[in-house]
N, CA, C and O atoms as CSV, one atom per row, in Angstrom:
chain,resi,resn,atom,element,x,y,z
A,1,UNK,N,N,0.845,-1.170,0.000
A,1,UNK,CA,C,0.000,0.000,0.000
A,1,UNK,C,C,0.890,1.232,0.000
A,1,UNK,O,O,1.677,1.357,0.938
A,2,UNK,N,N,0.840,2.304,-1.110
A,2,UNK,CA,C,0.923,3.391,-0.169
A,2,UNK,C,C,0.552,4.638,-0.335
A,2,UNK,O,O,-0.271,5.076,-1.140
A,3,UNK,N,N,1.524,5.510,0.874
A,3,UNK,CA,C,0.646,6.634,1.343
A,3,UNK,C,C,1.459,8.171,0.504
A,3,UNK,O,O,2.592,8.443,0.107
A,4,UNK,N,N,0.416,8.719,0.539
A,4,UNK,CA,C,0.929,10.275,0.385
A,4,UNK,C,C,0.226,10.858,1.079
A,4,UNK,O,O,-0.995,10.928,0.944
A,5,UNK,N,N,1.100,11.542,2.221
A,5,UNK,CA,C,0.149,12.476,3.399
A,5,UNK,C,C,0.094,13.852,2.958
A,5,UNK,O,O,1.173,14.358,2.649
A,6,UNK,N,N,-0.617,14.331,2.897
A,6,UNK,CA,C,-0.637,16.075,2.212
A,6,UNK,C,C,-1.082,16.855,2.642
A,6,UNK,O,O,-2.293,16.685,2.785
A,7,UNK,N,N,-0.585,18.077,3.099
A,7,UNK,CA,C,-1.333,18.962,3.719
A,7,UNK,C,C,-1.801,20.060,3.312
A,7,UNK,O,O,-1.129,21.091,3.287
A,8,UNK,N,N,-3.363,19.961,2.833
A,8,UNK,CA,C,-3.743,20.627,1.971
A,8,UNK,C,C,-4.555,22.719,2.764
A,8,UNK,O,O,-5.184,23.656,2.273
A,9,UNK,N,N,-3.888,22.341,4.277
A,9,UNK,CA,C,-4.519,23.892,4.459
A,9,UNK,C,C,-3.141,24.561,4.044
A,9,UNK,O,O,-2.029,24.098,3.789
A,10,UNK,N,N,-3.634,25.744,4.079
A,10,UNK,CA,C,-3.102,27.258,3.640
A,10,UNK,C,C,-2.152,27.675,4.903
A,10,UNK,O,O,-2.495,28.003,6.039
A,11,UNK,N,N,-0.944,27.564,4.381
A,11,UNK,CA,C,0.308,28.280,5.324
A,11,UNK,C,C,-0.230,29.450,6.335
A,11,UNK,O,O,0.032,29.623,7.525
A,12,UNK,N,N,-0.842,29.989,5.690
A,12,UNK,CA,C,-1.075,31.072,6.552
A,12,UNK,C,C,-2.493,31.173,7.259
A,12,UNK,O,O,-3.322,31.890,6.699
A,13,UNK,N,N,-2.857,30.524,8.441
A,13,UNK,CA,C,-3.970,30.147,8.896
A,13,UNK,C,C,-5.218,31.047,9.181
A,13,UNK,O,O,-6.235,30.657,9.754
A,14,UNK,N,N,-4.918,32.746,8.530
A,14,UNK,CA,C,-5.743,33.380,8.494
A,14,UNK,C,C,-6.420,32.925,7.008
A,14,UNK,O,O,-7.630,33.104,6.874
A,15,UNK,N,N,-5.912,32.541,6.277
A,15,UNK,CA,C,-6.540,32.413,4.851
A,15,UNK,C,C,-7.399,31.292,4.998
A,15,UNK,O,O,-7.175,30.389,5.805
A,16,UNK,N,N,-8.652,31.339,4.022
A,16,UNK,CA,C,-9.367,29.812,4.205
A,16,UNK,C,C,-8.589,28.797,2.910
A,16,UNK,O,O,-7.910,29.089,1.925
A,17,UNK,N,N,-9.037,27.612,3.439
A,17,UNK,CA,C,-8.351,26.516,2.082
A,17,UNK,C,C,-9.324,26.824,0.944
A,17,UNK,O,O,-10.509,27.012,0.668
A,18,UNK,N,N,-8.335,26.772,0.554
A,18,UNK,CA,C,-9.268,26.959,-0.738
A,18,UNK,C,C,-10.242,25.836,-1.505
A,18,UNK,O,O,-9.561,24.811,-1.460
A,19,UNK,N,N,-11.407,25.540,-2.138
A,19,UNK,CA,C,-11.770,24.709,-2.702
A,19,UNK,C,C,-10.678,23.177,-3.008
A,19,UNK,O,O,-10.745,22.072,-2.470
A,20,UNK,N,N,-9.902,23.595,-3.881
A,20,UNK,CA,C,-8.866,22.461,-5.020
A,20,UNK,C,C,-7.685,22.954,-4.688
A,20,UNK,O,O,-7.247,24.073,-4.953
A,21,UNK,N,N,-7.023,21.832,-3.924
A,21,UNK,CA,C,-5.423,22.277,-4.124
A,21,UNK,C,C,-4.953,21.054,-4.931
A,21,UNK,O,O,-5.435,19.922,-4.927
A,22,UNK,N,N,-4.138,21.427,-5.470
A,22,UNK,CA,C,-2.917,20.673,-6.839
A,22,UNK,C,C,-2.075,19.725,-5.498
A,22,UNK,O,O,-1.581,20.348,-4.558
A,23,UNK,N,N,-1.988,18.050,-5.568
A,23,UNK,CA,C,-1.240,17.697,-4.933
A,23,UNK,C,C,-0.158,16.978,-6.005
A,23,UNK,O,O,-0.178,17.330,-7.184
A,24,UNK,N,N,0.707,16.040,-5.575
A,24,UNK,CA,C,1.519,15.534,-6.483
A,24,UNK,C,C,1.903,14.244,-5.956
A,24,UNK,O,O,2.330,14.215,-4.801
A,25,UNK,N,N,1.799,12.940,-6.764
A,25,UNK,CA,C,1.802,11.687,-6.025
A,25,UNK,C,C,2.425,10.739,-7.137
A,25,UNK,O,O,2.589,11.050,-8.316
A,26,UNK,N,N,2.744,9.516,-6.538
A,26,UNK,CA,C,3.122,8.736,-7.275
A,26,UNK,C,C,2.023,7.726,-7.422
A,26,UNK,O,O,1.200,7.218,-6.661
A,27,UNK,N,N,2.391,7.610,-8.967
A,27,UNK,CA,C,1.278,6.142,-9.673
A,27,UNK,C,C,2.104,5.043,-8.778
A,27,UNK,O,O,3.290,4.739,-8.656
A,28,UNK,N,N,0.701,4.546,-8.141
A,28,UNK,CA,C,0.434,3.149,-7.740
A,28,UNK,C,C,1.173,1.991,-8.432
A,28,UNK,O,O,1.849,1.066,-7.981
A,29,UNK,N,N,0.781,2.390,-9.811
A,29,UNK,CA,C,1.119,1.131,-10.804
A,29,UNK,C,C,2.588,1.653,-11.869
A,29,UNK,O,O,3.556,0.896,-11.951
A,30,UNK,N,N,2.569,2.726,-12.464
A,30,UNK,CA,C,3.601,3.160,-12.793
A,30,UNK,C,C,4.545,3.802,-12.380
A,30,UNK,O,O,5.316,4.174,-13.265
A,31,UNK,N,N,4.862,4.160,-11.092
A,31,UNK,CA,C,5.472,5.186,-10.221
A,31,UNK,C,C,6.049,6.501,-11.153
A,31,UNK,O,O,7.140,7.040,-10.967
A,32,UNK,N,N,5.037,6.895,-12.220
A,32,UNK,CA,C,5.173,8.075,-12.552
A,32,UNK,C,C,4.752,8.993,-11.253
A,32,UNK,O,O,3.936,8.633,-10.404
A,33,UNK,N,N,5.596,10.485,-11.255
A,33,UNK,CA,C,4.464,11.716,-10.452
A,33,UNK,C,C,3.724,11.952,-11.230
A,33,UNK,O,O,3.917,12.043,-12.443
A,34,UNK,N,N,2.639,12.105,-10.569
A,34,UNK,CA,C,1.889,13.095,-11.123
A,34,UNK,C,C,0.854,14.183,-10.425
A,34,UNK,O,O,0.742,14.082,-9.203
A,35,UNK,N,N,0.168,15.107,-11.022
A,35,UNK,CA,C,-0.337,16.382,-10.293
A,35,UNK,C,C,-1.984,15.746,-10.370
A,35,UNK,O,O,-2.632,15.262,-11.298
A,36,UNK,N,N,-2.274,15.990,-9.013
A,36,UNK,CA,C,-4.169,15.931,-8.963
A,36,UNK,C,C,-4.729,16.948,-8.706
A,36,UNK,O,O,-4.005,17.920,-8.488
A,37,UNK,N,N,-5.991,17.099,-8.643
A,37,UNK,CA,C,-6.894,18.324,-7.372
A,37,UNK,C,C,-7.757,17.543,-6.662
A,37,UNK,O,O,-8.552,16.708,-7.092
A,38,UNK,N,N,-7.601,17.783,-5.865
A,38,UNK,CA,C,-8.408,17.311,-4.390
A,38,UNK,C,C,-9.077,18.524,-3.551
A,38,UNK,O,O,-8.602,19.596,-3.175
A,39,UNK,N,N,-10.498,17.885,-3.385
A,39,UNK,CA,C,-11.294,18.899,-2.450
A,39,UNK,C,C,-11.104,18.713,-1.213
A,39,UNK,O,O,-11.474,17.630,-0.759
A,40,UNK,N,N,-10.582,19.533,-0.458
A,40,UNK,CA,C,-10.088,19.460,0.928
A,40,UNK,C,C,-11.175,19.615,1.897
A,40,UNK,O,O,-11.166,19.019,2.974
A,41,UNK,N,N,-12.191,20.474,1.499
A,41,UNK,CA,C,-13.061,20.884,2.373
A,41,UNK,C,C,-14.429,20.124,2.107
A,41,UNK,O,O,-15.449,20.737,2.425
A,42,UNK,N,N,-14.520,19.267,1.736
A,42,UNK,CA,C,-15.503,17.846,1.396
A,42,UNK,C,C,-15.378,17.310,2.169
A,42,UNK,O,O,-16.266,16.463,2.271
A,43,UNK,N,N,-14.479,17.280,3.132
A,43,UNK,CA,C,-14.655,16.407,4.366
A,43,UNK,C,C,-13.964,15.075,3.682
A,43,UNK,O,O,-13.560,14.856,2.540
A,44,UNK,N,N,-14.011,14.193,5.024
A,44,UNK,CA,C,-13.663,13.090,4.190
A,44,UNK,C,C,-14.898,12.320,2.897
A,44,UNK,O,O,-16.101,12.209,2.663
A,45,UNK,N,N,-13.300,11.885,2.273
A,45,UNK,CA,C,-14.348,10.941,0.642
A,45,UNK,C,C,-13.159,10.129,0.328
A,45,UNK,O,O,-12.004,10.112,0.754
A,46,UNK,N,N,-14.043,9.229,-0.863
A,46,UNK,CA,C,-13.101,8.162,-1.579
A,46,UNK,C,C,-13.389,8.326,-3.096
A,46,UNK,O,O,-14.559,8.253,-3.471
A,47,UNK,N,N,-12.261,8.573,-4.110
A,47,UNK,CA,C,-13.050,8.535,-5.290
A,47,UNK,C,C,-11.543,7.789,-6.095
A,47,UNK,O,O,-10.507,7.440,-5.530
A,48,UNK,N,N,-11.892,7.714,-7.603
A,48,UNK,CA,C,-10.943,7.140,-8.141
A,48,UNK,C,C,-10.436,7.881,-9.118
A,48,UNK,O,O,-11.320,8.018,-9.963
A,49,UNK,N,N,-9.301,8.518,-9.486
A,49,UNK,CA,C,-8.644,9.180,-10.687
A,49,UNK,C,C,-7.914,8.378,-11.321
A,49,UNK,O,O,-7.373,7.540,-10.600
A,50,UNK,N,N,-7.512,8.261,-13.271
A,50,UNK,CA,C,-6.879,7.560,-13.664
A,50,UNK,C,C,-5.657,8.311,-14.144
A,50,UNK,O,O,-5.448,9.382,-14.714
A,51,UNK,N,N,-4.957,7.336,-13.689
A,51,UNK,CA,C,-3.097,7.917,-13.822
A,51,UNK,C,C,-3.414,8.493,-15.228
A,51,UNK,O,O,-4.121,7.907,-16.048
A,52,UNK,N,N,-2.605,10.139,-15.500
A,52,UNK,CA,C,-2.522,10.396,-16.908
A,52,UNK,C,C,-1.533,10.162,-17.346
A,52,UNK,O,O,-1.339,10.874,-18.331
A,53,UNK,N,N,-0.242,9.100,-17.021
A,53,UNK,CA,C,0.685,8.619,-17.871
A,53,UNK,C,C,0.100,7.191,-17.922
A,53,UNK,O,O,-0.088,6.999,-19.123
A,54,UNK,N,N,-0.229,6.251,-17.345
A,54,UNK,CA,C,-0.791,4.657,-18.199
A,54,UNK,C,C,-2.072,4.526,-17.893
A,54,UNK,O,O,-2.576,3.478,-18.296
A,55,UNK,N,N,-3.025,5.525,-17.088
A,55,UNK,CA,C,-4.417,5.753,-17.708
A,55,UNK,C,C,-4.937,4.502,-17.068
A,55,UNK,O,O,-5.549,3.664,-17.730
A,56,UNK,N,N,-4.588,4.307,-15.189
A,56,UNK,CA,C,-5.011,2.745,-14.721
A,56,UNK,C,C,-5.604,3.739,-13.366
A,56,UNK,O,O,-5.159,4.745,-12.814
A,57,UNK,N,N,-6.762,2.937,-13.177
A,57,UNK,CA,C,-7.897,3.522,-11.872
A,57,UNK,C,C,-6.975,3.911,-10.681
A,57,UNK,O,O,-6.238,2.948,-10.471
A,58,UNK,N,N,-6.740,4.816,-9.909
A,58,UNK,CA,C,-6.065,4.815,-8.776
A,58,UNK,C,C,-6.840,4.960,-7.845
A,58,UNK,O,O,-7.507,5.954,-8.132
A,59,UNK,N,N,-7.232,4.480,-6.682
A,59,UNK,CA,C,-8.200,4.608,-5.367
A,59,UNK,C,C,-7.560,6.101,-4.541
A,59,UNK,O,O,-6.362,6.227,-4.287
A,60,UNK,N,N,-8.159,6.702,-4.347
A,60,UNK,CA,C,-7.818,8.260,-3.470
A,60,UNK,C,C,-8.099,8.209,-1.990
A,60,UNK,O,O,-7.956,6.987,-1.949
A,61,UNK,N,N,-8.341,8.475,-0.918
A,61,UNK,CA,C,-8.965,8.093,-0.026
A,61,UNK,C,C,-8.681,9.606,0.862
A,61,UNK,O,O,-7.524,9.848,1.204
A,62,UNK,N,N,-9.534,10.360,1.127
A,62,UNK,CA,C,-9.009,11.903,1.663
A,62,UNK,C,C,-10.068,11.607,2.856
A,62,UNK,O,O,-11.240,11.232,2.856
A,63,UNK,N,N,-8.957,12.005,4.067
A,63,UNK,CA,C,-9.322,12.073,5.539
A,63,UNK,C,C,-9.245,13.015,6.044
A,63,UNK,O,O,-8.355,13.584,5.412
A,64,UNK,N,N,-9.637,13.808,6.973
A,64,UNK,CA,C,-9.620,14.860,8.040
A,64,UNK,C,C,-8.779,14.686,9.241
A,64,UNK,O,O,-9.504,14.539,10.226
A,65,UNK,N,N,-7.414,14.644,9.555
A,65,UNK,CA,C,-7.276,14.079,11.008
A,65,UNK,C,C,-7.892,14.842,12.023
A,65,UNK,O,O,-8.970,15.357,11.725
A,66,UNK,N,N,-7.360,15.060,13.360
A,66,UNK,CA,C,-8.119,15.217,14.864
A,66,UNK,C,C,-7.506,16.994,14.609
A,66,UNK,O,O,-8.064,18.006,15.034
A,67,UNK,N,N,-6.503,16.938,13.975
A,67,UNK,CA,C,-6.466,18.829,13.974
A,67,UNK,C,C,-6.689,19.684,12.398
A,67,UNK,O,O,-6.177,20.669,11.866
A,68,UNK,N,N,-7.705,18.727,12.051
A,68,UNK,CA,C,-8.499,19.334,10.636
A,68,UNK,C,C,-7.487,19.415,9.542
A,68,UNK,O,O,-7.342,20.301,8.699
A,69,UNK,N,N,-7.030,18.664,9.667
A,69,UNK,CA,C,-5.549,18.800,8.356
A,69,UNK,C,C,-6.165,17.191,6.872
A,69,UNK,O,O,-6.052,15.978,7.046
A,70,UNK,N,N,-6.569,17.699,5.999
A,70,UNK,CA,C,-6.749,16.478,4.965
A,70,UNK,C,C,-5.469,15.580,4.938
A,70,UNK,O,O,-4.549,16.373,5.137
A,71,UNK,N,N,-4.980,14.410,4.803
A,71,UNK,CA,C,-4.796,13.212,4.739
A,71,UNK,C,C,-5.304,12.778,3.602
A,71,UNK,O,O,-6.517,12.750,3.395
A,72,UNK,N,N,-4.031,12.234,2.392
A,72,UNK,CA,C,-4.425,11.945,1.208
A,72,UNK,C,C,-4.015,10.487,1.390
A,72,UNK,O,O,-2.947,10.283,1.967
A,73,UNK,N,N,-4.967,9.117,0.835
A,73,UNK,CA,C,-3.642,7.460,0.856
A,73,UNK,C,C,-4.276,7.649,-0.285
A,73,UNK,O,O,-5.308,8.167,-0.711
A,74,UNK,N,N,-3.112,6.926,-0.745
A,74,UNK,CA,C,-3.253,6.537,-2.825
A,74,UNK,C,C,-2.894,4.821,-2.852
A,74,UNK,O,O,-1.852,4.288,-2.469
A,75,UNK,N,N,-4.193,4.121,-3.470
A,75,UNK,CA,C,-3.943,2.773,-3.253
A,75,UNK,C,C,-4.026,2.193,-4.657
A,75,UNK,O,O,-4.976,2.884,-5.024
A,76,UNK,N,N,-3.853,1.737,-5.300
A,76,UNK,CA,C,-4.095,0.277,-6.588
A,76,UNK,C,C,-5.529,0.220,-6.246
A,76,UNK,O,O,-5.976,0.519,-5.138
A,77,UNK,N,N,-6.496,-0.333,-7.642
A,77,UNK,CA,C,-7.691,-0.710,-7.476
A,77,UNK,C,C,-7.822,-1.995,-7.013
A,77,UNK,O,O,-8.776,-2.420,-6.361
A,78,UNK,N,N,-6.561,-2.787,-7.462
A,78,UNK,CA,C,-6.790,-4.648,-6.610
A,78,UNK,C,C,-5.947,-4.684,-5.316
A,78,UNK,O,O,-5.256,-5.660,-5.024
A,79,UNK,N,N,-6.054,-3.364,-4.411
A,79,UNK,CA,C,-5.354,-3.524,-2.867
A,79,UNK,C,C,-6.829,-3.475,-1.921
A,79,UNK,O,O,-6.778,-3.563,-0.694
């Protein structure tokens, strides 16, 4: 399995997060990087994006921890 932890609030904690921040992760299956957007303020969700270098389902999984910070895991569709 693995993880990319990301911290998608705003450096400067007077600012709000914004909708979509740009994260950057490695394919599951190709260990290309590559750039996503993720809604931070959706609370937690699970959805699936396909790698745009070999175009294979990647599982997303975005969490909230205990001090409101999103938590990104990036898994394979057969994990």
């Amino acid at each position: 399995m693995m993880r990319a932890l990301v911290n998608l609030r705003s450096p400067d904690k007077r600012l709000p997060m914004s909708l979509q921040e740009e994260i950057e992760i490695e394919c599951p299956y190709c260990r290309e990087r590559i750039t996503l957007l993720v809604d931070g303020s959706a609370g937690s969700q699970e959805y699936i994006e396909d790698c745009q270098v070999c175009c294979r389902p990647i599982n997303l999984y975005v969490t909230i921890d205990a001090e409101d910070q999103p938590q990104v895991e990036v898994r394979r569709e057969d994990e």
